[in-house]
C-alpha positions in Angstrom: -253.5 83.9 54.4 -251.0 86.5 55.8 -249.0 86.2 52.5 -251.8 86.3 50.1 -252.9 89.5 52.5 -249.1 91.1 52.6 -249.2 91.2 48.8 -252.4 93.3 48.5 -252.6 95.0 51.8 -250.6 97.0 54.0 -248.4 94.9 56.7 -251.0 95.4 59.7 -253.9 94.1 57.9 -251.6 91.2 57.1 -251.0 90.8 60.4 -254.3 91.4 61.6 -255.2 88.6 59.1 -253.0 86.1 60.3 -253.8 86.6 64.1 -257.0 86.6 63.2 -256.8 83.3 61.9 -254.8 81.8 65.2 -257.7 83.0 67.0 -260.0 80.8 64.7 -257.8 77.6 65.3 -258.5 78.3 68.8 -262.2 78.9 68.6 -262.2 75.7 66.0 -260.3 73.4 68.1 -262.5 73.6 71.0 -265.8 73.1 69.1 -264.0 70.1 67.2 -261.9 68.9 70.1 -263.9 70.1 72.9 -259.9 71.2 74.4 -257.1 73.1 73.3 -253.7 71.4 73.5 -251.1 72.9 75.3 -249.1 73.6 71.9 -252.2 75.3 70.5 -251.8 77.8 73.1 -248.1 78.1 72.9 -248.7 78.9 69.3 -251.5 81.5 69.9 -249.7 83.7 72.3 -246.3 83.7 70.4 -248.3 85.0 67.0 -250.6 87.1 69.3 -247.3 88.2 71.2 -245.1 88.3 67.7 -248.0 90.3 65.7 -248.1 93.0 68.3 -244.8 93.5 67.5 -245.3 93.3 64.3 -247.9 96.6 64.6 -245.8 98.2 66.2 -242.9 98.3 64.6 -244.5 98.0 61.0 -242.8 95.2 59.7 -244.0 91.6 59.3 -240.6 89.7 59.7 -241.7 89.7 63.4 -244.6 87.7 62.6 -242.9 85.8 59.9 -240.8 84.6 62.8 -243.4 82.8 64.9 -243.1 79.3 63.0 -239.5 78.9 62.9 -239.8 79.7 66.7 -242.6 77.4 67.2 -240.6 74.3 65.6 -237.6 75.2 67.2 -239.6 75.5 70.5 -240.9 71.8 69.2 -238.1 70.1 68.5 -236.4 71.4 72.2 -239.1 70.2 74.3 -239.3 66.4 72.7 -235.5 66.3 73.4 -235.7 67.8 76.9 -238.8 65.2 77.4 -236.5 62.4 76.1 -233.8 63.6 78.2 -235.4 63.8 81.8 -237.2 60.4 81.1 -239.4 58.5 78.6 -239.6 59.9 75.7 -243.1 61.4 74.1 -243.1 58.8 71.4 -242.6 56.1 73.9 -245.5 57.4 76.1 -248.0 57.4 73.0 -247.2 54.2 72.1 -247.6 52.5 75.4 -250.6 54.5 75.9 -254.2 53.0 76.3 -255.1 54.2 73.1 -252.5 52.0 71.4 -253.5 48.8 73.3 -255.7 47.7 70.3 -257.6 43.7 71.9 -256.1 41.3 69.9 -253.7 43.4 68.6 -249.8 41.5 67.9 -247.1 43.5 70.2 -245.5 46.2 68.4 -242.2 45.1 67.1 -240.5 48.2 67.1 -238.7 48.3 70.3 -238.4 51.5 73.1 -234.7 52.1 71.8 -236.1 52.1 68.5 -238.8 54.4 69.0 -236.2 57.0 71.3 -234.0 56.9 68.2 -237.0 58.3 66.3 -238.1 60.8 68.7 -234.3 62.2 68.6 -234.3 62.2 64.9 -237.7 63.8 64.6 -236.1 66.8 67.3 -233.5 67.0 65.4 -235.6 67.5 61.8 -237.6 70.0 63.8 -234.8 72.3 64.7 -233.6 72.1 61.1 -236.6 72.7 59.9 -237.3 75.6 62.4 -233.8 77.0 61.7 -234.8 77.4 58.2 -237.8 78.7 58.9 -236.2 81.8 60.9 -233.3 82.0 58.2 -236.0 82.7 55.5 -238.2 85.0 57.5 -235.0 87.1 58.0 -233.2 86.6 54.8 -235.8 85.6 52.4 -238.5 87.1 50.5 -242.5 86.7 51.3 -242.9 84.2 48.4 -239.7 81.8 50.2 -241.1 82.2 53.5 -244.4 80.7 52.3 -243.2 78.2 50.2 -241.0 77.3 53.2 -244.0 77.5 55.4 -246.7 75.3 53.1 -244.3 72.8 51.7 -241.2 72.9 53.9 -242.9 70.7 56.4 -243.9 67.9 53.7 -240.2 67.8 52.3 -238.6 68.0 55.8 -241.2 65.1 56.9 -240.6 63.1 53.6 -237.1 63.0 54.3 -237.6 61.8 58.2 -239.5 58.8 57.1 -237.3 57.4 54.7 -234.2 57.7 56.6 -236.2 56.0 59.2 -237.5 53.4 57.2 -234.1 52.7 56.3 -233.0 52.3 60.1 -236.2 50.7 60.6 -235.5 47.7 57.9 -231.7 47.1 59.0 -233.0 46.6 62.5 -235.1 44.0 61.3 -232.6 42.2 59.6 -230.4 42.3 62.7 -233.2 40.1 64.8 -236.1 38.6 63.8 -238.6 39.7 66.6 -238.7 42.1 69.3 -239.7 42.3 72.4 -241.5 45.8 74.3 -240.4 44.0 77.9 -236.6 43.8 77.3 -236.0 46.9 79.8 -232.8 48.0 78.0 -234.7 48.9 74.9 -232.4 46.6 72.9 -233.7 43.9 70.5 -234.1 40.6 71.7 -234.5 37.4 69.8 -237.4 34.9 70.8 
């Protein structure tokens, strides 16, 4: 929306537009979810905080800056949650909601899924990086395209390096085992 606005209106109502919008995730996400994540916060104050700017100074590239930051801000907290403990990815998994009745054990083991999470950080703070590299550098059209496919091609990418991991792990061991407290694969 804030491109399609930038290229018709002045800069403000671009950025009114677009933190006009964040507030409609908000509103949205607590009809829908009944909460608002943490992140969804995180995201609302940095556009509110980023389009303020943005007013004042006249010029979107402050605004344009607020996803780069928030994927940057991403990628830092899953590596500083992996770092002080178990890792986000880990936690989901061996969450209650995972814990399907009948369900086989997961054979991807904790080391396994740790290696993701750092490899997801990681594509996060490139992606991020990119993001604040176009707003600064690149034209409206770049940033958006960055923006609305960036993501996709950036997530693309993750999962088939990961399958790849994934699949030579396999071959290394036939089965895994979640209780093996270093994480490492265990044959049965």
């Amino acid at each position: 929306a804030y491109t399609i606005l930038e290229i018709f209106f002045p800069v403000k109502i671009a950025v009114l537009g677009g933190m006009s919008i964040s507030i409609i995730e908000i509103v949205a996400e607590k009809i829908v979810y009944k909460k608002i994540q943490n992140f969804t916060w995180f995201n609302f104050f940095l556009i509110l905080l980023l389009g303020i700017v943005s007013l004042v100074e006249e010029n979107g590239i402050w605004f344009k800056l607020s996803p780069g930051i928030f994927t940057l801000a991403l990628g830092f907290s899953l590596l500083i949650y992996q770092r002080l403990g178990k890792g986000l990815f880990l936690s989901m998994m061996e969450g209650p909601r995972f814990k399907l009745e009948g369900s086989k054990p997961t054979p991807i083991t904790p080391a396994m899924m740790n290696r993701m999470e750092k490899h997801f950080a990681i594509m996060n703070l490139l992606y991020g990086s990119l993001m604040l590299i176009l707003a600064w550098k690149g034209t409206t059209f770049w940033w958006a395209l960055g923006k609305g496919v960036g993501p996709w091609i950036f997530l693309m990418i993750f999962m088939v390096v990961e399958f790849i991991l994934l699949r030579r792990d396999f071959k290394k061991a036939k089965s895994y085992s979640l209780d093996d407290p270093s994480g490492r694969p265990r044959r049965f």
